[in-house]
C-alpha positions as CSV (number, residue, x, y, z in Angstrom):
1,X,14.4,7.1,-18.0
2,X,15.0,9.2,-14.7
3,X,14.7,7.7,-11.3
4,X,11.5,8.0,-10.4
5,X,10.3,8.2,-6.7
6,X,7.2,6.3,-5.5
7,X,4.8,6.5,-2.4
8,X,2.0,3.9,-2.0
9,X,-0.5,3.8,1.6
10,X,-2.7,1.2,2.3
11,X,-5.4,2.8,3.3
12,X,-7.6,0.6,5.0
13,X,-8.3,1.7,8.6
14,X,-9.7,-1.2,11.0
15,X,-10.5,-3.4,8.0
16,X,-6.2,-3.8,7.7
17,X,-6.6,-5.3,11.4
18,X,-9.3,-6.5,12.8
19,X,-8.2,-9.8,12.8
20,X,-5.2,-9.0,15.0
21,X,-7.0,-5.8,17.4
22,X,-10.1,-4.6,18.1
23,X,-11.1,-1.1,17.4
24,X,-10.4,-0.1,21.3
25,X,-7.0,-2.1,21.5
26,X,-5.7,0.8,18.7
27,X,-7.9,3.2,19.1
28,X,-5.9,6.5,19.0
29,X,-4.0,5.1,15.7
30,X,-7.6,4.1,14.0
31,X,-9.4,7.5,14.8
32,X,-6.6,9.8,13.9
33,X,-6.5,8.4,10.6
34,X,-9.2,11.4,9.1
35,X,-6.7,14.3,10.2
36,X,-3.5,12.1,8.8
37,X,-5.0,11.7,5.2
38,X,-5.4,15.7,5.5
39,X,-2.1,15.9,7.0
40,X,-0.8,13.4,3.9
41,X,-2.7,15.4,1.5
42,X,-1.5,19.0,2.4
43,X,2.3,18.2,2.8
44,X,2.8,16.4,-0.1
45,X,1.3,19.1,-2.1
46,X,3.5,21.3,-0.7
47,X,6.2,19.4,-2.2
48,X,4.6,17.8,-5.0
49,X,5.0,14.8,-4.3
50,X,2.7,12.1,-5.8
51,X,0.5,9.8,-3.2
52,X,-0.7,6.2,-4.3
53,X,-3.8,5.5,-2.0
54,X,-4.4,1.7,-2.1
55,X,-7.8,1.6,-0.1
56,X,-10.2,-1.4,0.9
57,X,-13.2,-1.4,-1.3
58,X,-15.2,-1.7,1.8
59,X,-14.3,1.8,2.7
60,X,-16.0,3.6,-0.6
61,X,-19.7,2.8,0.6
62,X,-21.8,5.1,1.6
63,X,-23.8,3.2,4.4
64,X,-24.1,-0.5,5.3
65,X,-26.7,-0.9,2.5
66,X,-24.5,-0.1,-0.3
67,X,-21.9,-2.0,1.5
68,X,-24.2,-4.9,1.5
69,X,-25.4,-4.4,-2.0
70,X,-21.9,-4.9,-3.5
71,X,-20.5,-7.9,-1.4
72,X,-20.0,-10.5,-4.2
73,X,-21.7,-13.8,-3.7
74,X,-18.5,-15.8,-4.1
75,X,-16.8,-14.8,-0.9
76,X,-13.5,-16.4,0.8
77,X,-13.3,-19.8,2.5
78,X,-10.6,-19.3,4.2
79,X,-9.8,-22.0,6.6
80,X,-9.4,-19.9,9.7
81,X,-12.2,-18.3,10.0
82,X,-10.6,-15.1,12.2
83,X,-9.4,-14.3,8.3
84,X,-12.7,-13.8,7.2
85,X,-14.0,-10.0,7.5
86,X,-17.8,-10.2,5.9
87,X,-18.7,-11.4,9.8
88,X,-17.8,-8.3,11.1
89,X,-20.2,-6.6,8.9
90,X,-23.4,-7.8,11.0
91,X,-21.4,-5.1,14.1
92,X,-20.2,-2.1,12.3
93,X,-22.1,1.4,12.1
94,X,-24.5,2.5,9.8
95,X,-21.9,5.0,7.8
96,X,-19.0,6.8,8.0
97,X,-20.8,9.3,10.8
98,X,-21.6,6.7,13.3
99,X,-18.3,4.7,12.3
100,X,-14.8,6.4,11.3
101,X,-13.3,3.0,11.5
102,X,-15.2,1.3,8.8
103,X,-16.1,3.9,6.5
104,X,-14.0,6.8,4.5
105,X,-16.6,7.8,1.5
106,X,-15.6,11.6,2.6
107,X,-11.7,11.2,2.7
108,X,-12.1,9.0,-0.6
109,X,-13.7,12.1,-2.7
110,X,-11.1,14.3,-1.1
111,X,-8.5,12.3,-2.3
112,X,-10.5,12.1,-5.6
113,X,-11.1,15.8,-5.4
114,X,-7.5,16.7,-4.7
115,X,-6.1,15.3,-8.5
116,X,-2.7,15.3,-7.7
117,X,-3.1,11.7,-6.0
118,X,-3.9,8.1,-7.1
119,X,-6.9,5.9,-5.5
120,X,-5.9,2.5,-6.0
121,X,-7.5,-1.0,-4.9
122,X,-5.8,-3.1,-1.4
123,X,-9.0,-5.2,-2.4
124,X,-12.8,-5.1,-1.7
125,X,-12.3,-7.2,1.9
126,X,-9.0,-6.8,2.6
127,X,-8.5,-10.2,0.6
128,X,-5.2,-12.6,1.6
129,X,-3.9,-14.7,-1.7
130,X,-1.7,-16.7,0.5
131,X,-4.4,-18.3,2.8
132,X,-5.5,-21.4,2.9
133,X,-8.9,-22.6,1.6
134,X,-9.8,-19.2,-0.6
135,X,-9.3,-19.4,-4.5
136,X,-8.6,-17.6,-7.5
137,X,-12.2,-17.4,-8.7
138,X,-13.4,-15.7,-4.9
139,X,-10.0,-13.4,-5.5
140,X,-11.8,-12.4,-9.2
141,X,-15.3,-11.6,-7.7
142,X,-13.5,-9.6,-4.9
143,X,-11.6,-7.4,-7.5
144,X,-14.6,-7.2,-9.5
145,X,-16.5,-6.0,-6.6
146,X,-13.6,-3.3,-5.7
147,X,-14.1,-2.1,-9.1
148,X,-17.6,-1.9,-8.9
149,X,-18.1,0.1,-5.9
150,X,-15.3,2.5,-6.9
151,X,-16.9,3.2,-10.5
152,X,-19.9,5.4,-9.6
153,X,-17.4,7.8,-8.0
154,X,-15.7,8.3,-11.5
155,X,-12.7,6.4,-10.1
156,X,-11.1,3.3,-12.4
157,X,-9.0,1.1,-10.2
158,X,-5.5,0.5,-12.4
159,X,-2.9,-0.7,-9.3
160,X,-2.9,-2.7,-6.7
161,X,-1.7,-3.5,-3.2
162,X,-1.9,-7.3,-2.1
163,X,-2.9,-7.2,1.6
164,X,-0.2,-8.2,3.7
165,X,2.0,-8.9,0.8
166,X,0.9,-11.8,-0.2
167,X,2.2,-12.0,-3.9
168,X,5.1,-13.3,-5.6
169,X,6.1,-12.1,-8.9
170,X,8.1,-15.0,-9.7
171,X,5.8,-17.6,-8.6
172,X,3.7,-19.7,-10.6
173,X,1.1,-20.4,-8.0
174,X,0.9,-16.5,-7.9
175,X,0.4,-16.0,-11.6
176,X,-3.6,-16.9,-11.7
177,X,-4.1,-13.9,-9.2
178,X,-2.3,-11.5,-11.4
179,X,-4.1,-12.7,-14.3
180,X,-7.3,-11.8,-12.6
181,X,-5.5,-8.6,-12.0
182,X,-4.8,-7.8,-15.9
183,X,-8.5,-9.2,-16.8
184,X,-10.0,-6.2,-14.6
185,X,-7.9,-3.4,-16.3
186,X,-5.2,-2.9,-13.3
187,X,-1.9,-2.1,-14.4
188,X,0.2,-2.0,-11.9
189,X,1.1,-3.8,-8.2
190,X,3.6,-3.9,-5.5
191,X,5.9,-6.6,-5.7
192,X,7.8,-7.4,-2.6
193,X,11.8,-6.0,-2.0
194,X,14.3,-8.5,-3.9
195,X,16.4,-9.4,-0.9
196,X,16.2,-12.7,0.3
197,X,14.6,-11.4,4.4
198,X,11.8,-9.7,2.7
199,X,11.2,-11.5,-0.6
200,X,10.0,-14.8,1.4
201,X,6.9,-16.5,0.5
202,X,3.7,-16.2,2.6
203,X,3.2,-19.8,2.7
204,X,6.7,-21.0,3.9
205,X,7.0,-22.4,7.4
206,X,9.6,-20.1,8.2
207,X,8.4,-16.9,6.6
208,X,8.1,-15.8,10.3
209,X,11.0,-16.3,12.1
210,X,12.1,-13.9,14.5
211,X,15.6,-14.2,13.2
212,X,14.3,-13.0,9.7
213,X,12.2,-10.5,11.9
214,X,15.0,-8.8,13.7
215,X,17.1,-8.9,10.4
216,X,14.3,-6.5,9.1
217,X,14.3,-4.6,12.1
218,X,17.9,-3.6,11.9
219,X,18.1,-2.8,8.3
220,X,15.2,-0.1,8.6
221,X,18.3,1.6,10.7
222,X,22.0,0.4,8.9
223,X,22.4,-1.5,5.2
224,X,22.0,-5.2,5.7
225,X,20.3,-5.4,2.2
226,X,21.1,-2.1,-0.1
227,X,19.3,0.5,-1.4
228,X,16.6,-1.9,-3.2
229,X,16.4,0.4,-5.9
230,X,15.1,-0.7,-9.1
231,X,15.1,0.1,-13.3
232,X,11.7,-1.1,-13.4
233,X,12.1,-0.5,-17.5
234,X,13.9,-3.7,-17.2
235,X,12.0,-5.9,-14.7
236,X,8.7,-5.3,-16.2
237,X,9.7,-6.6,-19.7
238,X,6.9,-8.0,-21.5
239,X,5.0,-8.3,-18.2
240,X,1.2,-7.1,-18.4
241,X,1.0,-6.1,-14.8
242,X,3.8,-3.8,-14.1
243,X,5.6,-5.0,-10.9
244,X,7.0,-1.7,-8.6
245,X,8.7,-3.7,-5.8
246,X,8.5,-1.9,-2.4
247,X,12.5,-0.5,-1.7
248,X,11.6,0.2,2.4
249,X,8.4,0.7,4.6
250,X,8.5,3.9,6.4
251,X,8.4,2.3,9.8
252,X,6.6,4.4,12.9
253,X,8.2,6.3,14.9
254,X,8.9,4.6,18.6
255,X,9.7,6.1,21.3
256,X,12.1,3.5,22.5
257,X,13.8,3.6,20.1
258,X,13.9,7.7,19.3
259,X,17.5,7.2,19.4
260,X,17.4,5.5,16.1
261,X,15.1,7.1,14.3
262,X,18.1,9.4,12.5
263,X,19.6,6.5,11.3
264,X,16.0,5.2,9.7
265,X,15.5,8.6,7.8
266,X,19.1,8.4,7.2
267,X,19.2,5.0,5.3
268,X,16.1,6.0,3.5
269,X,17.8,9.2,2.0
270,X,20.3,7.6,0.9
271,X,18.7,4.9,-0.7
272,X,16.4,8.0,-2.6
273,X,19.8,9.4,-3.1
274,X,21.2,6.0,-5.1
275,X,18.2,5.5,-6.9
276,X,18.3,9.1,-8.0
277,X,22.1,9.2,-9.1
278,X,21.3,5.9,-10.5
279,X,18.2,6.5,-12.8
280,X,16.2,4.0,-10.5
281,X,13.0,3.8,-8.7
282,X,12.7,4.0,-5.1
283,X,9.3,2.7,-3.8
284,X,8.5,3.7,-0.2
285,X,4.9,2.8,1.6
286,X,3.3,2.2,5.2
287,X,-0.1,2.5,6.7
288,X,-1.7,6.1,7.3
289,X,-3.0,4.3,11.2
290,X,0.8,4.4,11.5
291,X,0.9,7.8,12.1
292,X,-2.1,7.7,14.3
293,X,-0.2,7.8,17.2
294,X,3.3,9.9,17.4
295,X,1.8,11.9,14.6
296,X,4.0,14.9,14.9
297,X,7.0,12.9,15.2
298,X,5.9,10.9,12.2
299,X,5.4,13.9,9.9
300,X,8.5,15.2,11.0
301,X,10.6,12.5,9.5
302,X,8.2,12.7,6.5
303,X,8.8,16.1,5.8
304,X,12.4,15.4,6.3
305,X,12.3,12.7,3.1
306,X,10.2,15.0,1.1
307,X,13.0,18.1,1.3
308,X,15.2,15.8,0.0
309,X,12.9,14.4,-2.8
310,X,12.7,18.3,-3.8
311,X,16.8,18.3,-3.5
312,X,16.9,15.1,-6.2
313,X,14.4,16.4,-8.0
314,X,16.3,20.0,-8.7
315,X,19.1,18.2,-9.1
316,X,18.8,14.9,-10.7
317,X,15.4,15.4,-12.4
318,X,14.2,12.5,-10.2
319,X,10.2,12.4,-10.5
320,X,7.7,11.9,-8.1
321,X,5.2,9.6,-9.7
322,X,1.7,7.6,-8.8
323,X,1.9,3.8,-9.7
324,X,-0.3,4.3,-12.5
325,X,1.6,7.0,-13.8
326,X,4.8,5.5,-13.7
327,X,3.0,2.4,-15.3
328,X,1.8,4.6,-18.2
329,X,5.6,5.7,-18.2
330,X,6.8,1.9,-18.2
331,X,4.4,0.5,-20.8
332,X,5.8,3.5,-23.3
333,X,8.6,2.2,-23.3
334,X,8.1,-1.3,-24.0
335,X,6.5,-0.5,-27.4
């Protein structure tokens, strides 16, 4: 099998956030997100590359009353309730035309339209496995409803992005929620990176230190942890839900740190490079709001990654694939 080279966005707009900002404390990121999809869209065509967009059920309806007509009746309990979205429905527009933030039906059949791209499921409500008080069965009627809402658009969910990460592969408290996963036809999710700073779980008391933070930080820029490259033939061995851990997050550009941001396209290169040379899959995702703000400079270093995907590609035969497609790929070879 040749490496293989995947993208996956979590699209979710406000939904990914509201219960850290308001729609006015990122407001320039949240409303620019229309013209980055397009932006997306365009230059990955240009250089074929594949794009997995992982998008909040909430987003497909078509006005509030669709919306409301597919919230399932089994909803989270989370314990804090700041966690808990379906509030927040009671304030939002009437559709995509009186809210961009809440709403993407148009960008969703572009997407659609386009065929060279994946729509995948980051949950009907932006759902966190991790948090306290919600449960596998509300997690079920969640993906159910994701499904649901996406099917009268001719689009079958088959992968999956946990919000906020919240999955652990080789967890057994983590296993019901991937069952649930397999039981609604998905095929496919990503897993976290196997080093230690990133592979932490949600629920431990020191998932967020700073120390573990700034560790992070400084390997978007030099190799504390590797390439985190993967020959996902061999890690999703008689798994049902292929696992296609992240290898880096494309992190935003900042203009403190403009200095830097060589090295950050650097380290990614070379870990594309590796995985490449190496027959391996290199997994690479963020947020389209990322690029709300700084969006030239942001494309820039995107383009940047992509001419050197087309380099591997000539030259190594390394493959730009969507998470699905790679799954199809995968399971093949497990017969």
């Amino acid at each position: 099998m040749n490496g293989h080279f995947v993208i996956s966005l979590d699209y979710e707009i406000h939904w990914g956030v509201f219960d850290k900002k308001t729609v006015d404390d990122y407001k320039e990121n949240l409303t620019n997100v229309s013209k980055v999809v397009d932006r997306l869209i365009e230059m990955s065509d240009k250089y074929n590359v594949k794009l997995t967009f992982s998008t909040v059920g909430f987003l497909f309806a078509k006005d509030k009353e669709d919306l409301l007509k597919h919230i399932p009746k089994n909803q989270p309990t989370y314990k804090l309730k700041e966690f808990n979205p379906y509030p927040l429905l009671e304030h939002i527009g009437n559709n995509e035309h009186d809210d961009p933030y809440h709403y993407a039906l148009s960008k969703i059949k572009e997407i659609r339209d386009n065929r060279n791209h994946e729509i995948g499921t980051h949950t009907f409500c932006h759902y966190y496995c991790h948090e306290d008080g919600q449960t596998v069965e509300q997690f079920d009627a969640d993906i159910n409803a994701a499904k649901q809402i996406a099917a009268p658009l001719g689009i079958d969910l088959k992968s999956i992005i946990f919000p906020r990460n919240m999955i652990d592969a080789d967890k057994a408290v983590d296993q019901p929620y991937l069952e649930v996963c397999q039981k609604h036809g998905i095929t496919s999710f990503r897993g976290k990176e196997k080093a230690y700073i990133y592979n932490i779980h949600t629920t431990k008391f020191y998932h967020s230190w700073y120390f573990f933070k700034l560790l992070r930080l400084l390997d978007s820029y030099i190799s504390v942890t590797g390439p985190n490259t993967y020959k996902v033939e061999q890690i999703n061995k008689n798994k049902a839900v292929n696992n296609l851990p992240s290898s880096r997050i494309l992190r935003t550009y900042t203009p403190k740190l403009k200095f830097l941001e060589p090295l950050k396209v650097r380290r990614i290169k070379k870990a594309m490079t590796y995985a490449a040379k190496h027959n391996e899959m290199f997994h690479l995702w963020w947020h389209p709001h990322n690029f709300g703000a700084q969006t030239d400079e942001n494309f820039n270093n995107l383009e940047a990654i992509f001419k050197t995907y087309q380099e591997l590609n000539k030259t190594y035969g390394f493959k730009s694939e969507t998470m699905t497609g790679l799954s199809h790929i995968i399971d093949s070879t497990k017969a």
